[in-house]
TORKOL-4160 file (C-alpha; in steps of 0.2 Angstrom, whole numbers, padded with zeros to 4 digits, m for minus):
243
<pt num="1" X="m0049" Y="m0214" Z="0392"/>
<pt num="2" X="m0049" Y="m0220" Z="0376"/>
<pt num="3" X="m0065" Y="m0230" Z="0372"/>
<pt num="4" X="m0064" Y="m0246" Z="0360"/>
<pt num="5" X="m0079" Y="m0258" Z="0360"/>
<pt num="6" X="m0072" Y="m0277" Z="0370"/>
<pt num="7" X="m0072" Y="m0292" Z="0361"/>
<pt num="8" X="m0065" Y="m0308" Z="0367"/>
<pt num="9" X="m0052" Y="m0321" Z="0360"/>
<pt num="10" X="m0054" Y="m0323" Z="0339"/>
<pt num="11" X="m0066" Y="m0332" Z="0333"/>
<pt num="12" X="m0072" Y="m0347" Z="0345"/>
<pt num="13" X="m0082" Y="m0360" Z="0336"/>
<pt num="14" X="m0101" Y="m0359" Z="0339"/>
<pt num="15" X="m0106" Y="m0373" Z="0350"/>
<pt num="16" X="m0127" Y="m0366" Z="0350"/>
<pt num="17" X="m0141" Y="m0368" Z="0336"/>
<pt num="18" X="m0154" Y="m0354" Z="0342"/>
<pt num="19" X="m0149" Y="m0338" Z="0351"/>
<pt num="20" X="m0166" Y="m0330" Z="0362"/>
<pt num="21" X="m0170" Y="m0314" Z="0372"/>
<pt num="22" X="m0177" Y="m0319" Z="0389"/>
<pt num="23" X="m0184" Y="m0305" Z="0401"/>
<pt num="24" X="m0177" Y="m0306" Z="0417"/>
<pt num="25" X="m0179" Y="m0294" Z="0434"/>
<pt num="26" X="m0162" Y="m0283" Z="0426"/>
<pt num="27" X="m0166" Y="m0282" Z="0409"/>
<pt num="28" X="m0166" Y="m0292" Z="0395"/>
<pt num="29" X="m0157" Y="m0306" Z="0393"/>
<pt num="30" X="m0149" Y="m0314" Z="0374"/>
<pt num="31" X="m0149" Y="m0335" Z="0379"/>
<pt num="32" X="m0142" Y="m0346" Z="0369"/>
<pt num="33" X="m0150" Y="m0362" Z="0369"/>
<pt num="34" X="m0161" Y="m0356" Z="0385"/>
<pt num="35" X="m0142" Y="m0351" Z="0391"/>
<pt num="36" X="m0137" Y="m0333" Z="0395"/>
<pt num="37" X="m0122" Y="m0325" Z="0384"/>
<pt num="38" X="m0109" Y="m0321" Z="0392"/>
<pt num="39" X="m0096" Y="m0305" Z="0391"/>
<pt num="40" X="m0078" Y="m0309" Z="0390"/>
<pt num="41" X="m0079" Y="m0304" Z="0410"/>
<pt num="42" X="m0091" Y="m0318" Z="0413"/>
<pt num="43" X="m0109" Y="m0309" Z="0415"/>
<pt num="44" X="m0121" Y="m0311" Z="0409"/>
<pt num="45" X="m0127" Y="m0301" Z="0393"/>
<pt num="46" X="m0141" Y="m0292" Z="0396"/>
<pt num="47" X="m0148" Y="m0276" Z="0389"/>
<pt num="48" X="m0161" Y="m0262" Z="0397"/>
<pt num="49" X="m0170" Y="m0264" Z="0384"/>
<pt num="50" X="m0181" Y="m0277" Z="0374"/>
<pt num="51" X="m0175" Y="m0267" Z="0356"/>
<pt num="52" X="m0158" Y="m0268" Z="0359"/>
<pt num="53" X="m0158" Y="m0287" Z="0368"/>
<pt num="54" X="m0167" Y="m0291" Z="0348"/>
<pt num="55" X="m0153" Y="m0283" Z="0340"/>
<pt num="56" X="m0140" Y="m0292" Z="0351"/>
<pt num="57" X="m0149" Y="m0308" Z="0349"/>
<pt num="58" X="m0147" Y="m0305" Z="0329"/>
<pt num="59" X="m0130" Y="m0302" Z="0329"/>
<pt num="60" X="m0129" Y="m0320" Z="0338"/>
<pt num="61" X="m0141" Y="m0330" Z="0327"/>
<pt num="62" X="m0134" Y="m0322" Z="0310"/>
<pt num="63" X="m0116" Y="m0331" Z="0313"/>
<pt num="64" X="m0109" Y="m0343" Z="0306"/>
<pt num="65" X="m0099" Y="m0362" Z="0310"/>
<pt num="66" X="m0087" Y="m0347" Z="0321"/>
<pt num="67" X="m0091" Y="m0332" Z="0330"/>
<pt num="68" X="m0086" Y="m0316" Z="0323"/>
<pt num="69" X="m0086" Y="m0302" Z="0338"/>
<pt num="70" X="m0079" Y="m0291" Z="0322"/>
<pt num="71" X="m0093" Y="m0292" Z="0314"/>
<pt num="72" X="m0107" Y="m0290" Z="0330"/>
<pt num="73" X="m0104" Y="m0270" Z="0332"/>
<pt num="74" X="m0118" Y="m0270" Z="0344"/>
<pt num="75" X="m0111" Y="m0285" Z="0355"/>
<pt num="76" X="m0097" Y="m0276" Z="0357"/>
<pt num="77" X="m0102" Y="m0261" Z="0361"/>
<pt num="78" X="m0113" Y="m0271" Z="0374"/>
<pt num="79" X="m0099" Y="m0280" Z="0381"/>
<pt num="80" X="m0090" Y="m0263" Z="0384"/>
<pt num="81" X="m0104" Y="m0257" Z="0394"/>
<pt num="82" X="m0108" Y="m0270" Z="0403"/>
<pt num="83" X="m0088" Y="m0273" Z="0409"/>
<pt num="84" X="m0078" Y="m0256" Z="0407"/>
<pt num="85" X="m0090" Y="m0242" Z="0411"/>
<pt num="86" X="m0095" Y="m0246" Z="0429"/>
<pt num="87" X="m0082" Y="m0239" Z="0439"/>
<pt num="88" X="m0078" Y="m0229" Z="0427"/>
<pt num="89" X="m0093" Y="m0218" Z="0423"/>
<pt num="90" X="m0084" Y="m0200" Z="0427"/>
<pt num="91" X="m0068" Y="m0205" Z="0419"/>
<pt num="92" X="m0078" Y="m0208" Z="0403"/>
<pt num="93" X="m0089" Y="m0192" Z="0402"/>
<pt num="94" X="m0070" Y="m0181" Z="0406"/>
<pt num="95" X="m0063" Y="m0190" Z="0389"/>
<pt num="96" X="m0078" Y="m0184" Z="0380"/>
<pt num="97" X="m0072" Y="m0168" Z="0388"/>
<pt num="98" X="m0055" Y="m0168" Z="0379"/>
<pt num="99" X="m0062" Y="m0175" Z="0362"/>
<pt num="100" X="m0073" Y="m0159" Z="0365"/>
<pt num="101" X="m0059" Y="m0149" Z="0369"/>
<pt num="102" X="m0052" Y="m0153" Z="0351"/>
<pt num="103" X="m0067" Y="m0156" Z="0340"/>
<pt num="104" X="m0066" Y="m0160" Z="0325"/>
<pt num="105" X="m0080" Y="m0148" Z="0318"/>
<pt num="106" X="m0071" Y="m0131" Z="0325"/>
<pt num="107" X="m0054" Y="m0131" Z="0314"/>
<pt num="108" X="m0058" Y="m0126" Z="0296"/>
<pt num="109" X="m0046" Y="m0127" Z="0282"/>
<pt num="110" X="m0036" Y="m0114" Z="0277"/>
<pt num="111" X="m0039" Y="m0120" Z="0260"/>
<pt num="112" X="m0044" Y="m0123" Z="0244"/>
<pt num="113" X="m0058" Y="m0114" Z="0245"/>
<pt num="114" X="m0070" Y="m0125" Z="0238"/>
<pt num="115" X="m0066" Y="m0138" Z="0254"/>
<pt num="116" X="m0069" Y="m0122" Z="0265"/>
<pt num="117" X="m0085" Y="m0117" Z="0257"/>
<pt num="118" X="m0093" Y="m0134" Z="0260"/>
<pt num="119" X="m0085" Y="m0135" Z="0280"/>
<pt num="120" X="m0095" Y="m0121" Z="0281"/>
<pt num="121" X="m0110" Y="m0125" Z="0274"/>
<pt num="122" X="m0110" Y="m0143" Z="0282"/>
<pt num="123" X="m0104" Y="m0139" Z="0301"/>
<pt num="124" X="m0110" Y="m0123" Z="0305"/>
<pt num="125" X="m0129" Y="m0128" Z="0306"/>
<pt num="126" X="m0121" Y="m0140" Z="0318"/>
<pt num="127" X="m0113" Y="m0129" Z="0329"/>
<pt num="128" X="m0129" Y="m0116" Z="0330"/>
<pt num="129" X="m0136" Y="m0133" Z="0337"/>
<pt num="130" X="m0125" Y="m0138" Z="0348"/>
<pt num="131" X="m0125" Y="m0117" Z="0354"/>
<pt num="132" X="m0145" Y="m0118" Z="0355"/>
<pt num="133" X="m0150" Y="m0135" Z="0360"/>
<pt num="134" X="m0137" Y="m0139" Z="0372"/>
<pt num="135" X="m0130" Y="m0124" Z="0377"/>
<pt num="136" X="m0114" Y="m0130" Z="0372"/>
<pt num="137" X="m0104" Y="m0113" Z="0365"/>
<pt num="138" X="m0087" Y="m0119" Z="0353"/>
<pt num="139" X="m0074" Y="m0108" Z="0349"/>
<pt num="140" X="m0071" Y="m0111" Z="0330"/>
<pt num="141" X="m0055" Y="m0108" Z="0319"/>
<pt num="142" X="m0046" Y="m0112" Z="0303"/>
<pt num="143" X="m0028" Y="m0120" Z="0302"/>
<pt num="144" X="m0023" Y="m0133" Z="0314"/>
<pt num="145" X="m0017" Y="m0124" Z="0328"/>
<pt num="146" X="m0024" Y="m0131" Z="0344"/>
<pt num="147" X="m0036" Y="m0117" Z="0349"/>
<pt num="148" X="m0045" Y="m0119" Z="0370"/>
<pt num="149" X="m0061" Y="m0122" Z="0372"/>
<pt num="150" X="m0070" Y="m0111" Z="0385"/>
<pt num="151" X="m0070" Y="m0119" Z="0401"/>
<pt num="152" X="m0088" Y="m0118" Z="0405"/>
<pt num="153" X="m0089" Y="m0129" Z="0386"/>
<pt num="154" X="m0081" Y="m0143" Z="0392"/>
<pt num="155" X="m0089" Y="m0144" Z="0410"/>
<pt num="156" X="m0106" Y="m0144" Z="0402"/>
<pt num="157" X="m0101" Y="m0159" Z="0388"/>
<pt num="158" X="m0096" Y="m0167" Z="0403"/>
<pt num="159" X="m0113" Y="m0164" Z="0413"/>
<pt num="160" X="m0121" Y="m0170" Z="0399"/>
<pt num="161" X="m0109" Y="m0186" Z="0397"/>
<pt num="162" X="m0112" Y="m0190" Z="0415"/>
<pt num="163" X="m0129" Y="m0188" Z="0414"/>
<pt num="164" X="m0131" Y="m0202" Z="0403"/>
<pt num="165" X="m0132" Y="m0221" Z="0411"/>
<pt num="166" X="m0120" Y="m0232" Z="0406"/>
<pt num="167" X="m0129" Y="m0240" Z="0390"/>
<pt num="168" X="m0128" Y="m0224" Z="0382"/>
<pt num="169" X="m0112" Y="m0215" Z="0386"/>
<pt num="170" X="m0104" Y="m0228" Z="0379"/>
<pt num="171" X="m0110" Y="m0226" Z="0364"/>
<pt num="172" X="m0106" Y="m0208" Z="0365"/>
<pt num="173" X="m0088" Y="m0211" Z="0371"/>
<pt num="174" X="m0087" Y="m0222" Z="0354"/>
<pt num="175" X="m0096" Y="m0210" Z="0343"/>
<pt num="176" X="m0084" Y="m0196" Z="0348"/>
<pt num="177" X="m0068" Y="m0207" Z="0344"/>
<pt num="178" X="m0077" Y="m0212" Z="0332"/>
<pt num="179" X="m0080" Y="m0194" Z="0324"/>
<pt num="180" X="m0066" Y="m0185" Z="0333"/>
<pt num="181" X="m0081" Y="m0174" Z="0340"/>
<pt num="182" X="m0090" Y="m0173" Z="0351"/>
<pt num="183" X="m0102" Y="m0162" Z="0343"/>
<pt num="184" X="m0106" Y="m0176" Z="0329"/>
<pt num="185" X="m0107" Y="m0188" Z="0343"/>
<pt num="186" X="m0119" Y="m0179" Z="0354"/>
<pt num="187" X="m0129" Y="m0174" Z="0337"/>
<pt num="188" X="m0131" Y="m0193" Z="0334"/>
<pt num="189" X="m0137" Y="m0197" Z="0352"/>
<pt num="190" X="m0150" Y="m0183" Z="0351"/>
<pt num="191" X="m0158" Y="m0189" Z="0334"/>
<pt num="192" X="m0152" Y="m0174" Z="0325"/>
<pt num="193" X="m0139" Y="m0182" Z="0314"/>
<pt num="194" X="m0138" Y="m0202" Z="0308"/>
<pt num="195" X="m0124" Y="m0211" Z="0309"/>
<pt num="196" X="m0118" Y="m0212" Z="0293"/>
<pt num="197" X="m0122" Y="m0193" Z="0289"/>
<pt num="198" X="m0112" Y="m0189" Z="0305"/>
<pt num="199" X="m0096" Y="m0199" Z="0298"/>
<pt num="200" X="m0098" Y="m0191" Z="0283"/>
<pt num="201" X="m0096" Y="m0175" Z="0290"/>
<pt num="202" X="m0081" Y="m0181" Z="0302"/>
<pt num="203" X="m0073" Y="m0184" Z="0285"/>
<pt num="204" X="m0075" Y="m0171" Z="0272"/>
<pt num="205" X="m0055" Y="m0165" Z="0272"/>
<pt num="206" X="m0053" Y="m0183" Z="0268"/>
<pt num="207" X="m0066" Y="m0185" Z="0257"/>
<pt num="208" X="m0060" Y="m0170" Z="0247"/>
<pt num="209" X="m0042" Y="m0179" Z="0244"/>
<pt num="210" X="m0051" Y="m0192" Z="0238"/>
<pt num="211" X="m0059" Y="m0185" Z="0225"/>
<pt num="212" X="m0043" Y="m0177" Z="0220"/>
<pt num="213" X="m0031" Y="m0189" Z="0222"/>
<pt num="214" X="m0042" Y="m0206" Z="0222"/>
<pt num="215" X="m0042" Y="m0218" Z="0237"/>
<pt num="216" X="m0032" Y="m0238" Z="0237"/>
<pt num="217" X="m0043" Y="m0253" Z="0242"/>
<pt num="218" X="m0036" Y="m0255" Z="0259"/>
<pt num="219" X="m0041" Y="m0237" Z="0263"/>
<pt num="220" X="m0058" Y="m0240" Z="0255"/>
<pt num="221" X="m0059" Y="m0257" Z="0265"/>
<pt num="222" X="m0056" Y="m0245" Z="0283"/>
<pt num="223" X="m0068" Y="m0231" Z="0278"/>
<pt num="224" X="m0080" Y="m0244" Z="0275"/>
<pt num="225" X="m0078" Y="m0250" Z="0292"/>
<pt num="226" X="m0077" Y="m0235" Z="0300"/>
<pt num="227" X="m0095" Y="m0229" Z="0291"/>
<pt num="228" X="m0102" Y="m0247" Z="0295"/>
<pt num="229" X="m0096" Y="m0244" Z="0317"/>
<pt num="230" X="m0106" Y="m0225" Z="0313"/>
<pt num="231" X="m0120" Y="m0234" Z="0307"/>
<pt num="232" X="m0122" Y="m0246" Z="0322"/>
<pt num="233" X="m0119" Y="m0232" Z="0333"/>
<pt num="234" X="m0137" Y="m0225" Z="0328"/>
<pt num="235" X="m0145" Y="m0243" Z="0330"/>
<pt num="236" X="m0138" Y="m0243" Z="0346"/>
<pt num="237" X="m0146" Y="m0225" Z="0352"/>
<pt num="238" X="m0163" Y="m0230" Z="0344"/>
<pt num="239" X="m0164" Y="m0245" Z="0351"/>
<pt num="240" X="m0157" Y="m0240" Z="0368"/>
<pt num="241" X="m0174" Y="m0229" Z="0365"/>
<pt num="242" X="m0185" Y="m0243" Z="0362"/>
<pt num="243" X="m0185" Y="m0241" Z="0345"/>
């Protein structure tokens, strides 16, 4: 189950001048001129928790004559959890699974060596963590052969995925599609990594052409994207934290 934030038609015009957080019995609540948001589904837009529903409500306040859902990373990501996970929740934590089951972070280049060296110096601290604080044991190779992960790996990345409520595992079940690991999603959840570290690691093969073989503006435009989604993926846990 691939996992890409919602975001309704393009662009509607903005028809309200203040945008509010309201606490209300399920949560908090982003109003729009004393009106509740709504998700493209038609419910409400409420959040679990006060940080988050600030977050939301400055995404809202910062647009402009039209509304951008592009650029309100947060919004959308809410609007996934609050219309695509329930019902879904076990579906989600098994696609986690199989990001797990080919992570990024276990398949080390064959070469040049200088790439290899820094694979190794960058991802292995994050395996012994994902070994020691998670009890999460990856099989690790070099080449792109598909190489299985042990089954008793994926069951637990999948406990842990279903463990979560439905705020946060979507914001796993971005980050790993985000990363193409699971490991570097789990790392962001947990604190150990931030997001825009962990996107940097997700990348270093691509980084490393880069500074070999330079990079054209509308590749630059995408990374730049892609490192601004990692980026709210780390608001999003901290403020699902209260933070």
């Amino acid at each position: 189950m691939a996992l890409r934030p919602d975001s309704p038609n393009p662009k509607p015009r903005r028809s309200y001048k203040a945008a509010a957080v309201a606490e209300q019995e399920a949560g908090f609540a982003v109003t729009l001129d004393g009106r509740a948001a709504k998700t493209p589904a038609g419910g409400r837009l409420i959040a679990p928790t006060q940080a988050l529903a600030t977050a939301l409500c400055a995404e809202w306040a910062a647009q402009g004559d039209v509304i951008d859902v592009a650029a309100m990373p947060l919004t959308r990501l809410a609007f996934t959890a609050l219309d695509r996970v329930e019902g879904a929740h076990d579906a989600l934590a098994q696609s986690i699974a199989r990001q797990a089951q080919a992570d990024a972070l276990c398949y080390f280049a064959e070469g040049p060596q200088d790439l290899l060296s820094r694979q190794t110096t960058e991802w292995t601290p994050l395996l012994d963590w994902a070994a020691q604080a998670l009890d999460l044991e990856f099989v690790s190779t070099t080449g792109v052969v598909h190489t299985p992960q042990p089954p008793q790996t994926l069951e637990r990345v999948a406990a842990l995925a279903r463990a979560l409520d439905g705020f946060s595992l979507t914001g796993l079940a971005f980050a790993a599609g985000l990363f193409e690991s699971a490991i570097l999603a789990l790392a962001v959840q947990h604190k150990r990594l931030g997001g825009a570290e962990a996107f940097a690691l997700s990348r270093l093969d691509e980084a490393y052409q880069e500074d070999r073989w330079g990079i054209d503006a509308e590749a630059a435009t995408r990374t730049e994207g892609r490192r601004r989604d990692a980026e709210a993926v780390e608001r999003w846990f901290e403020a699902l934290d209260g933070v």
